[in-house]
N, C-alpha and C positions, 0 to 999 in steps of 0.2 A: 951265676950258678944258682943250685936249688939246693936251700938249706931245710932238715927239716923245723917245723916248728910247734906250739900249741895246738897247734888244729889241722897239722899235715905237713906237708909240705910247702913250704911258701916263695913265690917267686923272687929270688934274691937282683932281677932287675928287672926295672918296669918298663923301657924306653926312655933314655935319657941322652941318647946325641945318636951319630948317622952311624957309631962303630958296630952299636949292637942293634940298631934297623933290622936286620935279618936273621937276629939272635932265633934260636930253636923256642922258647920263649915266643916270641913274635910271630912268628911264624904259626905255630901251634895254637895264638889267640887268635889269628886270621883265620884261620881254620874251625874257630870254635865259632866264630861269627857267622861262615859260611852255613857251618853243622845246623846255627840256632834258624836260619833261614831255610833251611831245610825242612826243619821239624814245622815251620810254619806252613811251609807248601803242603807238606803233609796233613797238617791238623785244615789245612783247606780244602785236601780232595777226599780226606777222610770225614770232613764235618758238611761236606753239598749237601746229606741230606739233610739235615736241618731246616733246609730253604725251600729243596724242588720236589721231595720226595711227593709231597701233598698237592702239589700244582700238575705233577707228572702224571701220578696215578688216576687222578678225577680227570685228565684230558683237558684242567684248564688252559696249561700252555704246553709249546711242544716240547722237548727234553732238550734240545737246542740249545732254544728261545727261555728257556728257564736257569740253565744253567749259566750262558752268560750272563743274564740279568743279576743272577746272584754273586756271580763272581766281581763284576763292578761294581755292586751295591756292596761286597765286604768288603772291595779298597778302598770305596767315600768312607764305612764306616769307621777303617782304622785310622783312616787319613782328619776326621773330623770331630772325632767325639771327647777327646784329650787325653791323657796318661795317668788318668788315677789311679784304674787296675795295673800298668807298667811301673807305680812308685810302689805297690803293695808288694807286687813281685820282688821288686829290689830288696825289702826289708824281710823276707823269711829267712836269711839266711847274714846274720852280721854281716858289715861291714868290714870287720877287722880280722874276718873268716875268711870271708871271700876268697880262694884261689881258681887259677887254671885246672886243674884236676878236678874240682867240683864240679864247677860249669860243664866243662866238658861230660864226665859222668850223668848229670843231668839231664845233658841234651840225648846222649846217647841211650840212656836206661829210658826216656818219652819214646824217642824213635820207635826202639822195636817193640813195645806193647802195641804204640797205635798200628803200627805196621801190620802184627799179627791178628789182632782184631777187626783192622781192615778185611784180609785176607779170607777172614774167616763170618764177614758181614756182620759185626757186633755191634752197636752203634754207643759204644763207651767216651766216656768225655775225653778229652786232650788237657782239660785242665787240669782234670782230678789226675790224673797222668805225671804230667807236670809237676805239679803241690807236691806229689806221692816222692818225685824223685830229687824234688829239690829236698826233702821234709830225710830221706835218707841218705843223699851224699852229706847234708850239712852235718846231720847224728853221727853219720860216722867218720868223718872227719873231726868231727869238735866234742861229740857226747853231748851230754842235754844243754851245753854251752854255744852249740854249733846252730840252733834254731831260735831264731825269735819267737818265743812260745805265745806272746800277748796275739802277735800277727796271726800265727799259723792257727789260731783258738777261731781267729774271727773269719777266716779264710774255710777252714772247716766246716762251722754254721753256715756260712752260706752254699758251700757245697752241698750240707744233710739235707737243709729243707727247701733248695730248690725245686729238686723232683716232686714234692710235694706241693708247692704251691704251684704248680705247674699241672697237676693233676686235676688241681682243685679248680686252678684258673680255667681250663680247658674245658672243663664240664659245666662252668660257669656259663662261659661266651659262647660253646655250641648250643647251649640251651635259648639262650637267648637268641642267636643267629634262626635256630630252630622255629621258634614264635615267630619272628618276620619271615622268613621262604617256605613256610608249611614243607619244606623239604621232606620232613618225616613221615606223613602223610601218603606223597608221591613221589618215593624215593628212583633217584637217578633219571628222570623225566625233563626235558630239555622243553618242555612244552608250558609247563609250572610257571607260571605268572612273575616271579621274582628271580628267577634261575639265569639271566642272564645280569644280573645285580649282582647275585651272591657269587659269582663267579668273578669276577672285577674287585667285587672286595676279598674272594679268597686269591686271590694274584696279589692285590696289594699288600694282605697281611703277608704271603711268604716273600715279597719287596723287603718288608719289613724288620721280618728274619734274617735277611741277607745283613743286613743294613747293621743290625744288632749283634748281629753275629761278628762281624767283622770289628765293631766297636768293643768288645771285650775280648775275645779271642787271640785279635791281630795285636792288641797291648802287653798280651804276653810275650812274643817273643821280642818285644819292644825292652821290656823291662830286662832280660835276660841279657841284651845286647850290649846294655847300659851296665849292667856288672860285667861282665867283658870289659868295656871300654876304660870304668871308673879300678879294676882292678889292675889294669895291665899300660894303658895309655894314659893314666893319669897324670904326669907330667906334660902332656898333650893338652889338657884344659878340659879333660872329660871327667862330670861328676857322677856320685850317685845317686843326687836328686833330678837330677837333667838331662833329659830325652833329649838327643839331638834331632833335628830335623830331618838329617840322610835316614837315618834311623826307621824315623816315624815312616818316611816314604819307600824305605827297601820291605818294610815289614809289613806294608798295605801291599804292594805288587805282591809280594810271595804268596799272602795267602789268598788274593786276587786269582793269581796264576794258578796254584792247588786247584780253588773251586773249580774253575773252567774246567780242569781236568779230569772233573767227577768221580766223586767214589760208587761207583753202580752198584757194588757187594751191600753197603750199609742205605742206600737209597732203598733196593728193593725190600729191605728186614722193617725199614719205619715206611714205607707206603702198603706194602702187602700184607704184611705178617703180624702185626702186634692185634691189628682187629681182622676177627675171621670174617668179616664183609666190606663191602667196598668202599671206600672215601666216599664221603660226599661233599659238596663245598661247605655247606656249612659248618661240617667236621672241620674241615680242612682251615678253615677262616679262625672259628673258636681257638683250635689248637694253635696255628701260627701266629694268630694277634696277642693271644695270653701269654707265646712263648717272647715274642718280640719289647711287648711292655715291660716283661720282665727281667728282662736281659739290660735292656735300654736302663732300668732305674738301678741296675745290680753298677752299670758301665759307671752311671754318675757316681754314687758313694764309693765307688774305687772295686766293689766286690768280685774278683774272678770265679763265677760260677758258672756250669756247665748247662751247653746250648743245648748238648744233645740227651743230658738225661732230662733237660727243661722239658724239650720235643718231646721228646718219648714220652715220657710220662705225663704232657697235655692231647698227644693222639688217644692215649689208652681212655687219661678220663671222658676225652667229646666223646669216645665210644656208647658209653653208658648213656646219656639221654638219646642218644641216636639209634641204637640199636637193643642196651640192654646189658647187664654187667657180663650175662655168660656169652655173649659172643667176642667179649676179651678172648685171649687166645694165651692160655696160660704158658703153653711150652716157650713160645717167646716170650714171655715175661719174665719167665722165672729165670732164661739166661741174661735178660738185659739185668736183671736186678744181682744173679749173679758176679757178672763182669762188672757191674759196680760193685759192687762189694770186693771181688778180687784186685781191684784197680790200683786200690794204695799198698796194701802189699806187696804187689808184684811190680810196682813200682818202685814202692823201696827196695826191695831184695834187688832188684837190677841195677840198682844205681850205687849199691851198697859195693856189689860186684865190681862194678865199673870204676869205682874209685879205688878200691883195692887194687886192679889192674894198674890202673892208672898212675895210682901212686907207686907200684912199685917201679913202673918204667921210667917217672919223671925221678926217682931217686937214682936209677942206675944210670 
């Protein structure tokens, strides 16, 4: 049964022989696994553009030919880079916190923001999403006792100033890309002495975004699966510091799978829309190589930051040496910066919701 406790409701049994196997309980964390794999497909075909949008719109490859490549390249990523942003996950929200009702609230208050966003072509993070919704089932569930605050301080920083170093990076490397393919010179010209260089290395950099993306991203729902497991199976031999293997591998295919399945609403807003002129590779290179390093060294120190306000906000800065600050395209900006700003709110108040729901169904 479900007794309440300090921090909500807490499951009064975890899996302990073959009687309660099928317990509602059990059943309902089978379910929360399912959910968390869910939300990963989703943050897969909601986060393609990150990868193709800039290889799509420049005509370096065909929309295809780009979207599987990114979809493989995010299963190597999840599959290979290790679980340091999947142990950070695990610690926002205690250990001695932890229930089914949270989890579950979590997964479901991420779901439908990113879903709506998708819908609505926004290209908002899935992390910041995430963070927002663990950062409010665990509050209100526990009060200021329900979050690891030292964690959630450091998870936050690197959410604030990724978009900006991302901005910065990207105006960096298209500058520099700029200097080798006189690109700017003779813009969009197939004829241009380096144009067929620049085009192999902007494929490679959005490789690399795949690559990257998948390596941070895909550990999120890693980390989520593992409080599942370490809250509910723990008599089973599942900890909280320890990824299992199925794990690592169900959570690479799902967001494998998403990619394939392209989000075309948020591809067109970061290929067309942020700059009022048209990609060029060397835009395309700057912004996806600055996005990709960045992400890759966020993956190593464990940091869950976001791929797509990185993107975003590295399209915008290669704009500027490439075109000029006013052919930014402000109405799109202002809703991408928007929808970041609205993201952790409305992620919390969803998740806030969700547990409330939740908990009253899991008491009655």
């Amino acid at each position: 049964m479900l007794v309440p406790g300090k921090t909500g409701f807490e499951t009064g049994r975890r899996i302990a022989s073959k009687d309660n196997f099928m317990s509602i309980d059990t059943l309902v964390a089978v379910l929360a696994i399912v959910l968390a794999l869910g939300f990963d497909f989703v943050n897969g075909f909601h986060d393609t553009a990150n990868a193709v949008a800039t290889v799509i719109y420049t005509k370096a490859l065909k929309p295809g030919v780009a979207i599987m490549m990114s979809g493989l390249l995010n299963c190597l990523g999840a599959l290979l880079v290790g679980t340091a942003v999947a142990q950070v996950i695990t610690k926002i929200i205690p250990a001695d916190h932890v229930t089914l009702p949270i989890v579950v609230a979590v997964l479901v208050a991420a779901l439908i923001w990113n879903l709506v966003t998708w819908w609505f072509g926004i290209p908002v993070s899935s992390s910041h999403c995430l963070i927002g919704s663990l950062f409010g089932a665990g509050v209100t569930a526990g009060g200021v006792q329900g979050v690891e605050w030292h964690e959630l301080n450091k998870v936050f920083m690197a959410l604030l100033i990724s978009p900006a170093i991302g901005f910065a990076g990207g105006a960096l490397a298209t500058w520099m890309a700029l200097l080798y393919s006189k690109e700017k010179e003779n813009p969009g010209s197939k004829k241009q002495k380096h144009y067929e260089v620049m085009r192999w290395m902007h494929i490679f950099a959005s490789a690399s975004v795949s690559f990257s993306h998948g390596s941070n991203d895909g550990q999120k729902t890693m980390g989520i699966i593992t409080l599942i497991l370490a809250t509910h199976f723990a008599s089973a031999g599942y900890k909280m510091g320890d990824v299992p293997l199925w794990v690592i591998l169900s959570a690479a295919t799902a967001i494998g799978a998403g990619t394939i399945i392209g989000g075309w609403r948020v591809i067109r807003t970061v290929g067309t829309k942020i700059s009022r002129e048209r990609l060029s590779h060397s835009q395309g290179f700057g912004a996806s190589m600055s996005t990709a390093l960045i992400i890759l060294v966020a993956s190593y120190f464990g940091a869950p930051i976001s791929t797509t306000h990185t993107l975003s906000s590295a399209v915008a800065g290669g704009t500027i040496p490439m075109h000029g600050r006013e052919k930014l395209n402000p109405k799109t900006l202002r809703l991408i910066v928007l929808a970041w700003v609205l993201t952790f709110p409305v992620a919390f108040a969803l998740s806030f919701l969700s547990y409330t729901v939740l908990r009253h169904l899991w008491h009655s």
